[in-house]
N, C-alpha and C positions, 0 to 999 in steps of 0.2 A: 327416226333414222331409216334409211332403204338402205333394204341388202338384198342384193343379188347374187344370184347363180348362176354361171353364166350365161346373162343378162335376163334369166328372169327373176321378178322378183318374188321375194320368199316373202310369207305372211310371218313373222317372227319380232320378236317386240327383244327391245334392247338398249341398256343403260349406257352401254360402252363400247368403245371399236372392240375391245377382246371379248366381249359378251356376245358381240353378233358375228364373230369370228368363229366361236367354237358351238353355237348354236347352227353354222350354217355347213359350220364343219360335218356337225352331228348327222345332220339332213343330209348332204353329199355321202358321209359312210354307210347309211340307210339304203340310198340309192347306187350301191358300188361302186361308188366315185372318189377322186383323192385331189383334193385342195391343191393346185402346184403354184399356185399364183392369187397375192388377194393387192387391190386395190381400193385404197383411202382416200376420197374426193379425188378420185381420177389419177393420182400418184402412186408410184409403186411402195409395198410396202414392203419392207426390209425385212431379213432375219434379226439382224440385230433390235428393230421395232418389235420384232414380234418376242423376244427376251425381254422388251424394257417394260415393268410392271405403270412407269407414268405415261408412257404412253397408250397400253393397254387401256386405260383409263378413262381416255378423253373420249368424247362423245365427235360426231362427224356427221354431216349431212348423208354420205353414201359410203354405203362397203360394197366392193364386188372383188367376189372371188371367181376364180376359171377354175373349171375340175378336168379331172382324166381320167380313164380309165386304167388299173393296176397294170395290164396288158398294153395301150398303148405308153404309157410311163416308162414301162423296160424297152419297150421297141426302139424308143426314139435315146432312149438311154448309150444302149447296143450302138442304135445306129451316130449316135455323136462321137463314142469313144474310137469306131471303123473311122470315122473321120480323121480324129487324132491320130490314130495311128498311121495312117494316110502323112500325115502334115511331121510328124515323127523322125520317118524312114526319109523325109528329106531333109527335115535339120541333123540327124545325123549322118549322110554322108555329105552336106554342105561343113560338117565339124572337122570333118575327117578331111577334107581339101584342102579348108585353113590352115589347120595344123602343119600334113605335107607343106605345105608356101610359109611357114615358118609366121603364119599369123598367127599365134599362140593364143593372145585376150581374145579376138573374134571368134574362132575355135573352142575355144573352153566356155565362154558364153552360149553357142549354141549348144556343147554338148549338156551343161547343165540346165539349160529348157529341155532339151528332149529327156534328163533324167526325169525333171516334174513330169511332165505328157506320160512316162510311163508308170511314172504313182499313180500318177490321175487315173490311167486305163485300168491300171488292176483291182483301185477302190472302187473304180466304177461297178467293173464286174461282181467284187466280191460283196458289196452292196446290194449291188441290184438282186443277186440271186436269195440274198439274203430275207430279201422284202419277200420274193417268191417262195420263200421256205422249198428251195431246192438247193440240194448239196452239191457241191463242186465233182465230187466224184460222179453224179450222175449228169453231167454234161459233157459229151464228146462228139463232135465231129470229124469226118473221114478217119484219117488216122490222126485224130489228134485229142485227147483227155485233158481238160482243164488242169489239173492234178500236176499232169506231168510238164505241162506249158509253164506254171506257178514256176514252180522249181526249175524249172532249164531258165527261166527267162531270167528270175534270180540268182542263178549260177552265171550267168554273162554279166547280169551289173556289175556283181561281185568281184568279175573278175578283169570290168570294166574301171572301178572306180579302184582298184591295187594299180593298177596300170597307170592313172591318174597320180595316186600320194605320191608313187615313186615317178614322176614326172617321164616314163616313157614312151615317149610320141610315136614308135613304131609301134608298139603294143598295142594303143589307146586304139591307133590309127586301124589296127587290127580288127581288134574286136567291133569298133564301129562299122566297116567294112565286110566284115567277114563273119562275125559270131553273131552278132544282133538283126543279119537279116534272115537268119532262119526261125530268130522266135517273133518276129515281125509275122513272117509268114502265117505261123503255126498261129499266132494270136489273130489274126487275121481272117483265118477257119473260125474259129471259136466265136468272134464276132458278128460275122457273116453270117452264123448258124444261129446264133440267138436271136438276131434280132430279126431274121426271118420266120424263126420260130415263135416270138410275140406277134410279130404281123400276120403271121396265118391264125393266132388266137385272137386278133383284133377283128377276124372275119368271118367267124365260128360258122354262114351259111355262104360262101363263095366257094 
């Protein structure tokens, strides 16, 4: 079987795709590196594959995994959730339009994408720092503390999705408009600051 890392190959001897999965694993944490992506005869290999004990199993002509660095992993982390929230602030004041125009299904379809987009953003963060073994309390930019963004930004869903059960479109219309662009902003900061802050550890001599 050949395994490779990204694209070189490893001298390592191996019964099974999960045998030279977690031997090349081994090798990548040795050399500061983190597996983000493994390839089984040139096809991508699932999460799901990587839980299933029969396919762990089977033998393959080739493994190739691509590794990353812990510091570029959070940058680009950072920098995709800046994205979402980016793609965010425009489904919800396109939710907010619908509604006004009395398209209520169009409307409430976008508003519930952008409630996912904002789960997604805050497991992002709250993940990623996690991997970093730093605490939310010690990350703040300008004027703004991770801490206090958590809680205000939950304090508008909250007070986002009462406005929804009780079906008031002026409310809704409200808070999408008016309460959710200030922790867009404030999350915004926080984003921006991370994931310039893993980029400049991505370049420890620039």
């Amino acid at each position: 079987m050949r395994i490779l890392l990204d694209e070189n190959p490893c001298d390592i001897q191996a019964n099974s795709i999960g045998e030279a999965i977690a031997a090349a694993a081994d090798a990548a944490e040795r050399a500061g590196r983190l597996v983000v992506e493994v390839r089984v005869d040139g096809s991508m290999f699932s999460e799901d594959d990587l839980q299933t004990g029969t396919r762990l199993a089977e033998m393959a002509e080739e493994v190739q995994m691509l590794t990353t660095t812990l510091e570029e992993l959070l940058r680009d982390t950072f920098l995709q959730a800046a994205e979402a929230l980016a793609d965010v602030d425009t489904v919800q004041r396109a939710a907010a339009e619908s509604l006004q125009q009395s398209r209520t299904a169009e409307g409430m379809q976008s508003l519930m994408s952008s409630l996912e987009t904002w789960a997604g953003i805050k497991d992002a963060v709250v993940q990623g720092l996690s991997l970093a073994e730093i605490s939310p309390d010690q990350v703040a930019f300008e004027d703004v503390r991770l801490p206090d963004a958590i809680v205000a930004l939950q304090d508008r869903l909250e007070k986002l999705k009462e406005a929804m059960v009780t079906e008031d479109i002026s409310a809704t219309c409200d808070c999408l408009l008016y309460d959710l662009p200030e922790a867009t902003r404030n999350w915004r900061i926080i984003l921006t600051g991370l994931a310039d802050r893993f980029d400049a550890a991505c370049k420890p001599n620039s």
